[in-house]
C-alpha positions as CSV (number, residue, x, y, z in Angstrom):
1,X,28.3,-18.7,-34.7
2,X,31.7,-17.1,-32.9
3,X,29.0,-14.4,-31.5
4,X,26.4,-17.4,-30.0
5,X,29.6,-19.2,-28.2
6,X,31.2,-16.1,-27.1
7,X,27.5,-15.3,-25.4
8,X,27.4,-18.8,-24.0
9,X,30.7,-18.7,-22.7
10,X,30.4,-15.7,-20.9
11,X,27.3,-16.6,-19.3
12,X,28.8,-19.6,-17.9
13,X,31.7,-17.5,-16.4
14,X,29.2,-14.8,-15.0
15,X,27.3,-17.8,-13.2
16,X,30.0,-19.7,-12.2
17,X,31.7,-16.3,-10.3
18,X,28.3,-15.4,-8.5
19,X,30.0,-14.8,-5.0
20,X,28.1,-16.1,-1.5
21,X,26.7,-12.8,0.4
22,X,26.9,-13.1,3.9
23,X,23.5,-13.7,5.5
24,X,23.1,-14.2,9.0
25,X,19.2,-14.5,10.1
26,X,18.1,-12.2,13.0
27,X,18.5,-15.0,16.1
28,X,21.6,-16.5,15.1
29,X,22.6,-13.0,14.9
30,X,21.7,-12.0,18.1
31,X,23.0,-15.5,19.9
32,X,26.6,-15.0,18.1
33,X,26.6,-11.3,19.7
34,X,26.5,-13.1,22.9
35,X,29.9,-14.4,22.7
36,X,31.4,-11.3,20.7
37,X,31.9,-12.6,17.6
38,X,32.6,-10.1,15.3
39,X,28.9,-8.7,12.9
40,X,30.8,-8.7,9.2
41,X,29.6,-8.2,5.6
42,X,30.9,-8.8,2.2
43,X,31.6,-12.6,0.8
44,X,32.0,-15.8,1.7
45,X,35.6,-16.7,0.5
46,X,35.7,-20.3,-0.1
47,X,38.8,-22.7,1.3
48,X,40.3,-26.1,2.4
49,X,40.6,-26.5,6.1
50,X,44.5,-26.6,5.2
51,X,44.5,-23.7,4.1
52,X,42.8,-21.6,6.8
53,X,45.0,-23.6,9.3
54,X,48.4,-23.1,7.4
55,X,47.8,-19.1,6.7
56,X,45.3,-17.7,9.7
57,X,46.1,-14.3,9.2
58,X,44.6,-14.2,5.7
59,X,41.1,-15.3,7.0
60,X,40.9,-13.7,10.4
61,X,37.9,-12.1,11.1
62,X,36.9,-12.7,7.7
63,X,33.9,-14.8,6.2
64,X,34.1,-18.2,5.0
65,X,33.4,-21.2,3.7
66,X,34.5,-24.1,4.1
67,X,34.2,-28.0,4.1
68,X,34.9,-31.1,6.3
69,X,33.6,-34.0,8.5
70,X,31.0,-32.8,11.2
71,X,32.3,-34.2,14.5
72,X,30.3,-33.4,18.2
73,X,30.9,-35.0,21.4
74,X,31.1,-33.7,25.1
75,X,32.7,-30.4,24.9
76,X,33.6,-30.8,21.4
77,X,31.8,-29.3,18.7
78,X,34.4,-29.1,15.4
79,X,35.0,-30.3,11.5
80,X,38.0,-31.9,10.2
81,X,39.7,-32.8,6.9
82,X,38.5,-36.7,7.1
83,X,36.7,-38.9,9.5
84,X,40.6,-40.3,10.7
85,X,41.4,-36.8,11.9
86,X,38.1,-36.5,14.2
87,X,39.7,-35.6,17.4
88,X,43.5,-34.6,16.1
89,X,42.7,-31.4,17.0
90,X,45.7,-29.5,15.1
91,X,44.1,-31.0,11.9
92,X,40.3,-29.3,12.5
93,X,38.4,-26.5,13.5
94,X,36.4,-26.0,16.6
95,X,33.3,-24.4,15.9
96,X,31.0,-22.0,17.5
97,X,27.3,-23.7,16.6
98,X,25.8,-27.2,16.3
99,X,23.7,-28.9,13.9
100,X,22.8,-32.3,15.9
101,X,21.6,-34.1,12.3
102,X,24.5,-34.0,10.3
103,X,26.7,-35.6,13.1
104,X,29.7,-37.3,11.0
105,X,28.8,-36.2,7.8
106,X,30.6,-34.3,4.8
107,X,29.5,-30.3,5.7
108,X,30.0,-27.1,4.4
109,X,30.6,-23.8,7.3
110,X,30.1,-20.9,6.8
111,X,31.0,-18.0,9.3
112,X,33.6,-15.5,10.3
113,X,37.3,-17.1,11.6
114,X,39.6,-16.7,14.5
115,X,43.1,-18.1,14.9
116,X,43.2,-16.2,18.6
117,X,45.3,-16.4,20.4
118,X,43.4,-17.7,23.4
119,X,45.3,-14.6,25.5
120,X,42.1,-13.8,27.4
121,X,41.6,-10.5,25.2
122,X,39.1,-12.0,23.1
123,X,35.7,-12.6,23.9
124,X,34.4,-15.3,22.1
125,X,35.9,-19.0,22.3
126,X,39.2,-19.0,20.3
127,X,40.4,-22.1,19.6
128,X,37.5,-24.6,21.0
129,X,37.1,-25.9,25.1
130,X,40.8,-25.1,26.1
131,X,42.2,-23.5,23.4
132,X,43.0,-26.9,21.9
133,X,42.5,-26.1,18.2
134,X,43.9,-23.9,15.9
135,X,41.4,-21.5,15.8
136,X,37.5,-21.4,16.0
137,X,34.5,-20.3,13.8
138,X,31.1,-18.0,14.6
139,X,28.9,-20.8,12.5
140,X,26.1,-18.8,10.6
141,X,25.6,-21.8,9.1
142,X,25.8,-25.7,8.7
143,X,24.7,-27.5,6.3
144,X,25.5,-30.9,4.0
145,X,27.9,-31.1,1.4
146,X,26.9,-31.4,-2.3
């Protein structure tokens, strides 16, 4: 019996650490290269838009994943922690790909982050339409929440 549960147990531990690979098909591949952003491998890691705001240099140029409220509007294309944050720009993250259908929904990013600074050194748009946001994100993809 300690044998079956100890089989069980570690099966559910195995499945529930089954790290997200970085995929990135071909075209969106070849559109981020337009604006430099950076080719990486490895894992997505997973975190809170706090998070990545509070400590930048831990996710820089890094994958990840991560979850918030879809918000596009003229020049604008960002998540945020809630929908009463849409447009406090220190609270979200500007992001560098659109998904027009999920709009002011609950999403989950994933794609490689950059705190900048916008010091004209880096290619790719750091920090949103005027540098406005703490930092930006090569999308590789959107989708909904669970």
């Amino acid at each position: 019996m300690v044998r079956c549960v100890s089989v069980i147990v570690l099966a559910a531990l195995v499945a529930g650490c089954n790290p997200e690979r970085v995929t990135v098909d071909e075209e969106q591949r070849e559109w981020l290269a337009m604006f430099g952003c950076p080719d990486v491998t490895g894992v997505y890691e997973p975190a809170t838009l706090e998070q990545v705001i509070a400590e930048p240099a831990r996710f820089q140029a890094k994958p990840i994943k991560v979850s918030g409220f879809y918000h596009v509007s003229f020049e604008t294309s960002a998540i945020y922690p809630a929908p009463s944050a849409v447009m406090d720009f220190r609270r979200g993250i500007w992001l560098l790909g659109r998904s027009g259908d999920l709009v002011g929904r609950q999403v989950t990013v994933r794609g490689v982050y950059d705190p900048g600074p916008s010091d004209g050194r880096h290619r790719w748009p750091i920090g949103g339409h005027l540098g406005q946001w703490p930092g930006a994100v090569c999308v590789h993809s959107i989708q909904a929440a669970d």
